[in-house]
C-alpha positions, 0 to 999 in steps of 0.5 A: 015127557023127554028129557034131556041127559046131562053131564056136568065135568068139572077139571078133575071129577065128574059133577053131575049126571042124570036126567033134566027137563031143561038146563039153564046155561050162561054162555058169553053172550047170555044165557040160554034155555036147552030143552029136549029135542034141542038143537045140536051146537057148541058154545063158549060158557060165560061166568054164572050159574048152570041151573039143572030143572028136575022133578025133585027140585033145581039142582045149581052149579056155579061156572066160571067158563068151560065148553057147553055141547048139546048133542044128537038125542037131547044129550047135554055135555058141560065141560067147565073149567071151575064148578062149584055145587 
């Protein structure tokens, strides 16, 4: 099965790095679903949570804005401004 590689950067430290099979993200107009394959975009992050799907369970970070960019080959970057695990 494809998976997404993910990258959660918070102001001064990396967060997280690894593999998903989706990312729940909240953006300012809602929350969206990014999925392998998913279409390449650049969007506003909104308050809320980032939710991480892996196999061992969902890993959960608290955002209050950043930059979220899905890239060519199903690569997730999240730049947020304040991140809490």
């Amino acid at each position: 099965m494809a998976t997404l590689k993910v990258a959660i950067i918070g102001k001064d430290k990396l967060v997280y790095e690894g593999e998903a099979d989706a990312v729940f993200v909240p953006t300012k107009t809602g929350i969206i679903e990014v999925l392998p394959n998913h279409t390449q975009l650049v969007s506003a992050l909104g308050k809320g949570e980032i939710i991480v799907k892996i196999k061992d369970g969902d890993k959960i970070f608290k955002v209050t804005g950043g930059v979220l960019e899905v890239r060519a080959k199903s690569n997730v970057i999240i730049l947020a401004d304040v991140v809490k695990e």
